[in-house]
Residue frames as qw, qx, qy, qz and C-alpha x, y, z in Angstrom:
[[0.141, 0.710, -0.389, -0.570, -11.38, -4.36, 26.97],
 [0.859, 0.381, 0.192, -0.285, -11.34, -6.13, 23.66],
 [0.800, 0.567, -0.127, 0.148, -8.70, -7.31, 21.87],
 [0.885, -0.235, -0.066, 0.397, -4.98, -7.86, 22.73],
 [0.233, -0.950, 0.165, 0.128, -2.82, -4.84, 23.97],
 [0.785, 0.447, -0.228, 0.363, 0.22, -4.32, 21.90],
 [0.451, -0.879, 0.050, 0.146, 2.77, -3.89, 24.41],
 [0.633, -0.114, 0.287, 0.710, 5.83, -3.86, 22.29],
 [0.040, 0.791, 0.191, 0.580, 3.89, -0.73, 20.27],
 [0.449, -0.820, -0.222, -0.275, 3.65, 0.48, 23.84],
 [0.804, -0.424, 0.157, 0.387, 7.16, 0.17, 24.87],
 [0.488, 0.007, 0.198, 0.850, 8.68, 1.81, 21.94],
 [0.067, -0.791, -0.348, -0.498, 6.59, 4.57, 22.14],
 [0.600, -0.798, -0.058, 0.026, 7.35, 5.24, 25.64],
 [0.744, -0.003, 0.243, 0.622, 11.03, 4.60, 24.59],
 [0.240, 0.556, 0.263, 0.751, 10.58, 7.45, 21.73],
 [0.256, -0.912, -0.201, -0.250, 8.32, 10.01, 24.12],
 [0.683, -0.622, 0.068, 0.375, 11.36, 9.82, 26.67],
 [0.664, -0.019, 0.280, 0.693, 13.97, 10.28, 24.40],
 [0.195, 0.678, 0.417, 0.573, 12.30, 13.28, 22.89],
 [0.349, -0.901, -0.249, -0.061, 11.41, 14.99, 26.12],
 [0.771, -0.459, 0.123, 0.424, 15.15, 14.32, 27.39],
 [0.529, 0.164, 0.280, 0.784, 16.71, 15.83, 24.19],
 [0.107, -0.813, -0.302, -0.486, 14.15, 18.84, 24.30],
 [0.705, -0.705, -0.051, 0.056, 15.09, 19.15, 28.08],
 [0.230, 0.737, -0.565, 0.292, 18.82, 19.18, 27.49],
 [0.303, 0.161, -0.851, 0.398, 18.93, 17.64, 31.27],
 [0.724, -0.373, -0.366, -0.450, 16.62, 15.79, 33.61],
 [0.461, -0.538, 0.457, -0.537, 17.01, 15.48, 37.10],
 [0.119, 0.210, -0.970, 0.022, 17.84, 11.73, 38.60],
 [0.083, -0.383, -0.897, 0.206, 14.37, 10.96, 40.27],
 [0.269, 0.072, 0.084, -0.957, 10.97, 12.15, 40.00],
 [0.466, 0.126, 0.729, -0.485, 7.58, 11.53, 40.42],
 [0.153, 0.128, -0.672, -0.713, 6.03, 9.48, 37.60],
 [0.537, 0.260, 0.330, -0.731, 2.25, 9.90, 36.84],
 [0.020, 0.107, 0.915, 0.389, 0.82, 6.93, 34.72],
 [0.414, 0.204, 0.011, -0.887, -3.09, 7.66, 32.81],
 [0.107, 0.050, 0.976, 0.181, -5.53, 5.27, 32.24],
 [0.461, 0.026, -0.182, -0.868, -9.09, 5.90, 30.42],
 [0.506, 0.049, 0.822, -0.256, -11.99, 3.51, 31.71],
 [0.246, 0.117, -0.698, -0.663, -13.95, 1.55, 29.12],
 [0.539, -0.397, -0.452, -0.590, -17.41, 0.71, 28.91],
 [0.766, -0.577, -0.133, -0.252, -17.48, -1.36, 32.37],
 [0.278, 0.382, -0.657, 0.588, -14.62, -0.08, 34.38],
 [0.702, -0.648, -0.266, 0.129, -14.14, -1.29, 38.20],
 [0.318, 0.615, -0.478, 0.541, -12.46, 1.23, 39.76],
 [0.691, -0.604, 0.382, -0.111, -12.60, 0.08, 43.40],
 [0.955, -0.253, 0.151, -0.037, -11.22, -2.64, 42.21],
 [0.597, 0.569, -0.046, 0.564, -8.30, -1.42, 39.57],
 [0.032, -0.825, 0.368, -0.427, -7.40, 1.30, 42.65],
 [0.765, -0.577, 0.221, -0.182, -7.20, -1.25, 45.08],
 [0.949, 0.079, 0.042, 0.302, -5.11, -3.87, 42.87],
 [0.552, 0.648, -0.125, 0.510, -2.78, -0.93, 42.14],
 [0.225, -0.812, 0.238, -0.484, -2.27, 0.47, 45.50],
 [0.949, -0.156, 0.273, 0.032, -1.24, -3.10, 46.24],
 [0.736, 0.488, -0.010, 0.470, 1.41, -2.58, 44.01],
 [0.320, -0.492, -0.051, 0.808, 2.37, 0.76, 45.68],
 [0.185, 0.349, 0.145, 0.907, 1.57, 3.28, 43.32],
 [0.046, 0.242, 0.497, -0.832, -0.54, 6.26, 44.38],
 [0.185, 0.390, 0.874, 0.221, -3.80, 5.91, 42.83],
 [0.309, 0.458, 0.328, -0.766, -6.95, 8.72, 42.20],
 [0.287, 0.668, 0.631, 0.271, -10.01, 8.67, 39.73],
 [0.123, -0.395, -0.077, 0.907, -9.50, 12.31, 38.65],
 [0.221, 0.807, 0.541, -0.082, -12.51, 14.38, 37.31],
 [0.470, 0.495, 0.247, 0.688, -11.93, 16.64, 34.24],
 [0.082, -0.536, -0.308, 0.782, -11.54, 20.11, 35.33],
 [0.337, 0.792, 0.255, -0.441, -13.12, 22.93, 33.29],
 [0.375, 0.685, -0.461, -0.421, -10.33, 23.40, 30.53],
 [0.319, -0.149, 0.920, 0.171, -9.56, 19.12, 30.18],
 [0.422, 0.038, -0.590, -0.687, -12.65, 19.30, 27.26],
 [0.767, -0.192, -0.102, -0.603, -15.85, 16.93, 27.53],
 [0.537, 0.147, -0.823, 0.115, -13.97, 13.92, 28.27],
 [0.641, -0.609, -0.170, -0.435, -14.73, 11.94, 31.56],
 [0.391, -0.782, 0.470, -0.121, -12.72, 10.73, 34.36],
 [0.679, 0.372, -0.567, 0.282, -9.54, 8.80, 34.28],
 [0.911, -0.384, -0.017, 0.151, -7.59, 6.73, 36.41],
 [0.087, 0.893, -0.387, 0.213, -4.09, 8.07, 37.84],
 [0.895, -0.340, 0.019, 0.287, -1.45, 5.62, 39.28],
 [0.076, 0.891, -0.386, 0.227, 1.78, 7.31, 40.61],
 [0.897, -0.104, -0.224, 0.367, 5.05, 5.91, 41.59],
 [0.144, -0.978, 0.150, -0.002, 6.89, 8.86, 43.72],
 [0.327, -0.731, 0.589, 0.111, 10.79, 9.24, 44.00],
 [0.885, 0.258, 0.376, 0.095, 11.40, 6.99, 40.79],
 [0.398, -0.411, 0.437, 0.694, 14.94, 7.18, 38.82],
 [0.137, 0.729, 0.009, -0.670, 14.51, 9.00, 35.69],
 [0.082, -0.284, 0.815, 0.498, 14.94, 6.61, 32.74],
 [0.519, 0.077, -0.685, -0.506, 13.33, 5.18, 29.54],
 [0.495, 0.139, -0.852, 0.096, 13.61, 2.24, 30.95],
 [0.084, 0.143, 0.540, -0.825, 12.16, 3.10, 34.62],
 [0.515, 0.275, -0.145, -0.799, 9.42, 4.95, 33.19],
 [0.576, 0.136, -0.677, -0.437, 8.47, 1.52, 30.96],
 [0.326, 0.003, -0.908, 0.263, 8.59, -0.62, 33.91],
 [0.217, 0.262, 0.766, -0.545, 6.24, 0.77, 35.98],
 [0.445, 0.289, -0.093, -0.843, 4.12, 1.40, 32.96],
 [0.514, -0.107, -0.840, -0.134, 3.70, -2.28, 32.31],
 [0.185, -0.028, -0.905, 0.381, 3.12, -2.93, 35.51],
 [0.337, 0.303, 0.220, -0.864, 0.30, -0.48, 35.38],
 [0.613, 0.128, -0.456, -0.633, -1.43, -1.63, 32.24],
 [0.478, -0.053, -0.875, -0.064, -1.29, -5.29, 32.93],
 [0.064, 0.411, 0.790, -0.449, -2.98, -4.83, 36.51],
 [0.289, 0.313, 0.599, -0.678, -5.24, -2.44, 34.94],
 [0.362, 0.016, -0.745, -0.560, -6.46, -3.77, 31.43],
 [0.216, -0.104, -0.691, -0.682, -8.47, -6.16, 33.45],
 [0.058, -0.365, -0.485, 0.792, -10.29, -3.68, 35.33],
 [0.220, 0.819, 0.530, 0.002, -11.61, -2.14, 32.19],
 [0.008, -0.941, 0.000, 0.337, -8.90, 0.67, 31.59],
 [0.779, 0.417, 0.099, 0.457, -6.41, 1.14, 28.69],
 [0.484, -0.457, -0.029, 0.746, -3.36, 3.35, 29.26],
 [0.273, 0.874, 0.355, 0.188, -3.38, 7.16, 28.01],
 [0.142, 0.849, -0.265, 0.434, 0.01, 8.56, 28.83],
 [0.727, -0.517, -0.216, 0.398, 2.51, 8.93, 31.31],
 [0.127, 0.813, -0.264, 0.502, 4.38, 12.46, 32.61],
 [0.595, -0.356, -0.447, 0.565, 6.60, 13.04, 35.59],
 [0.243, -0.951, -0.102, -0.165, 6.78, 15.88, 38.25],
 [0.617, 0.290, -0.445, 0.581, 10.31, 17.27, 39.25]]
């Protein structure tokens, strides 16, 4: 990937998306699975970006667009199951994601959770 990855942009964004969802939501549940996205760039390794992450623990998959996800092509999933429910939470394991997989070739593209 080229250039340097703002990760203070990327931190208060994630900051803001939470805080939105939570006030839309009213209430959010203490723990839940949180799904972190990562689009490959020109010469992704994904053996090697799933492996470094599943070394971390998260759950990992290379997921292939289905029929309504538009022309795009596959992304990179990394999950962290039974995670507490906070800004803050949420940010941590999303660093922890980018930095192992920037340099793999993938830039981050979201993050949701499952209740």
């Amino acid at each position: 990937m080229t250039g340097a990855h703002d990760f203070a942009a990327q931190k208060a964004e994630t900051y803001a998306t939470f805080a939105r969802i939570r006030d839309e939501a009213g209430t959010l549940p203490d723990t839940a699975r949180i799904d972190y996205a990562f689009l490959p760039g020109d010469t992704p390794d994904w053996d090697a970006v799933l492996a470094a992450l599943a070394e971390q623990g998260f759950d990992c998959a290379r997921v292939e667009p289905g029929p309504d996800d538009g022309p795009d092509g596959p992304w990179l999933e990394a999950s962290l199951t039974d995670q507490p429910l906070s800004a803050s939470a949420v940010w941590l394991g999303e660093e922890m994601a980018t930095r192992t997989a920037l340099p793999f070739g993938f830039r981050p593209d979201g993050w949701g959770f499952l209740i």
